[in-house]
Legacy VTK file of the C-alpha trace (Angstrom):
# vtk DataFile Version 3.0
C-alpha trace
ASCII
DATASET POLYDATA
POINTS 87 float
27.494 -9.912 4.785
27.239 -12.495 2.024
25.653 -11.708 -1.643
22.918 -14.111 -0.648
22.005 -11.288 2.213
21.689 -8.168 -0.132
19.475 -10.423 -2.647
17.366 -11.417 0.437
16.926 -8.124 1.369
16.382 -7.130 -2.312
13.239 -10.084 -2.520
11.944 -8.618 0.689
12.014 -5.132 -0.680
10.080 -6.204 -4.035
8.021 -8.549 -2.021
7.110 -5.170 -0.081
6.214 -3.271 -2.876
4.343 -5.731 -4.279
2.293 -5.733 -1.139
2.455 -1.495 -1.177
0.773 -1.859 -4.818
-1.644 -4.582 -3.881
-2.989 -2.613 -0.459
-3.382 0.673 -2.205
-5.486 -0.972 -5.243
-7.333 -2.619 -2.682
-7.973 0.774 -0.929
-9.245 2.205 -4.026
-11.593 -0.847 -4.806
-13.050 -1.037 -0.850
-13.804 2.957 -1.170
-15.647 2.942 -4.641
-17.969 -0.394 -3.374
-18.243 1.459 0.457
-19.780 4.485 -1.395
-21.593 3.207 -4.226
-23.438 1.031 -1.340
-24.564 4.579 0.262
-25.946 5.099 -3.020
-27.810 2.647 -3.736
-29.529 2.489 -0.702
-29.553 6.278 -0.514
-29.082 5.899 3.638
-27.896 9.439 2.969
-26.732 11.145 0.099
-24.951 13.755 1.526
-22.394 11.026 2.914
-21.849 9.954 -0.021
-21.111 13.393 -1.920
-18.875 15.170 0.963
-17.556 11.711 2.381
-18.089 13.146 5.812
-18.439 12.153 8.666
-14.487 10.368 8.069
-14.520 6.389 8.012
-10.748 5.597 9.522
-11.267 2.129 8.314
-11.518 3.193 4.796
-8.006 4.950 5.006
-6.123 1.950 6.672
-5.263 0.171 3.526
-3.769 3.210 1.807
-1.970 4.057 4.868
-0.148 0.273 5.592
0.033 0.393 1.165
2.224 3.628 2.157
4.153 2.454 4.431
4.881 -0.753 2.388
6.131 0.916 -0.563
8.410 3.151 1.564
9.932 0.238 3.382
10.012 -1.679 0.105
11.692 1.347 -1.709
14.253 1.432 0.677
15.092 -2.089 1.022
15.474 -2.395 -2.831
17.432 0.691 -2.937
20.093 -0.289 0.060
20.127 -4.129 -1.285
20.608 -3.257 -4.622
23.267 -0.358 -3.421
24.786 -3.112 -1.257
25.086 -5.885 -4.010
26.687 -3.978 -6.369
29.365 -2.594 -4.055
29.962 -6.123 -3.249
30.036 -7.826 -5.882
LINES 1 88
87 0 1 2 3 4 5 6 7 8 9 10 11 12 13 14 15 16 17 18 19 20 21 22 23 24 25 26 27 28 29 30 31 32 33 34 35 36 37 38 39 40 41 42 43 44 45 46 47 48 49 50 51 52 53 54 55 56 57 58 59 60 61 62 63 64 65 66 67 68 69 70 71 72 73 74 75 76 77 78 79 80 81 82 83 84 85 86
């Protein structure tokens, strides 16, 4: 493999982060303004206090922000690991 493949792989692995960073901030922001809404029209308070019954939707962007910080770890780790051996 080429240098030009290890700093490929090392812009896909910040790119990935970056994305990681973004979904989990976005997780944070969607669960505040899902909860506050219970609130303010006080459907029912106890959802809003004990956050039951679950909402799986409201855990998907942590999850894939997870998942894209691991990958992106990795790949930034290994490229960078890569690139200097080679170079």
């Amino acid at each position: 493999m080429s240098l030009a493949s290890y700093q490929i792989m090392l812009g896909f692995g910040g790119f990935f982060v970056l994305l990681g960073v973004i979904f989990v901030l976005w997780n944070r922001k969607e669960k505040k303004n899902y909860y506050n809404s219970i609130l303010l029209t006080r459907r029912d308070i106890r959802e809003a206090l004990t956050h039951e019954p679950e909402r799986p939707w409201l855990h998907a962007w942590q999850i894939g922000g997870r998942v894209s910080l691991i990958l992106g770890i990795v790949l930034l780790i290994t490229g960078g690991v890569l690139w200097l051996i080679m170079r």
